[in-house]
N, C-alpha and C positions, 0 to 999 in steps of 0.2 A: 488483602483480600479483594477481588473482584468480583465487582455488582452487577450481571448481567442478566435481564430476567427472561432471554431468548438462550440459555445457556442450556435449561434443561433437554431442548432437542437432541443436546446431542448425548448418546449412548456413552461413549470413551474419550473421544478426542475432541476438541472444537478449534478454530482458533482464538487471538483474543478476544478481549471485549471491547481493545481499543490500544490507544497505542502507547505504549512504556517505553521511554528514551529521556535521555537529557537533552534539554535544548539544541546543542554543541550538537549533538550528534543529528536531529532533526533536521537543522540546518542543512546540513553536510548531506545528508539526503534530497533534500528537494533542491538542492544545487545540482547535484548529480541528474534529478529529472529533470530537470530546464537544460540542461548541457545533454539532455536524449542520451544519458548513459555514460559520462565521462566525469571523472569528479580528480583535478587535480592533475591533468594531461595522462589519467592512466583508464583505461576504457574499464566499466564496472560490467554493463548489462549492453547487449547489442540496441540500436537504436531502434531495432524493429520490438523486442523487449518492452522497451519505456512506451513507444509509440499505443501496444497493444494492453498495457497494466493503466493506463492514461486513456483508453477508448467506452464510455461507456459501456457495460455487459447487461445491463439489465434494459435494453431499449421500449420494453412494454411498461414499463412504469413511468409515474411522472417524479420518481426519488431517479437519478441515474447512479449507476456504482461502478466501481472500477475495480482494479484487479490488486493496484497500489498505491 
């Protein structure tokens, strides 16, 4: 069960609360965003992709957030 107490906003759908992965695969993730989208000489996500999930979205705050 997940404990999210900004959950009730949402009506139907939300995303998560946070992030559910094995290590192993975490890993394999943020490898892929330092290589701007490639993970293992096979291209995953365009570089403009990473560049823009990696760019701050919330510039009026002083929390920044990202897209990934």
């Amino acid at each position: 069960m997940v404990h999210d107490e900004n959950s009730f906003t949402f009506t139907e759908e939300g995303g998560g609360a946070g992030l559910f992965s094995t290590a192993k695969d975490l890993h394999q993730y943020t490898q892929m965003l330092l290589k701007e989208g490639e993970l293992n000489g096979v291209r995953i996500l365009t570089q403009e992709s990473v560049l823009e999930m990696l760019k701050n979205q919330n510039p009026l705050s002083l929390t920044p957030r990202g897209l990934g």
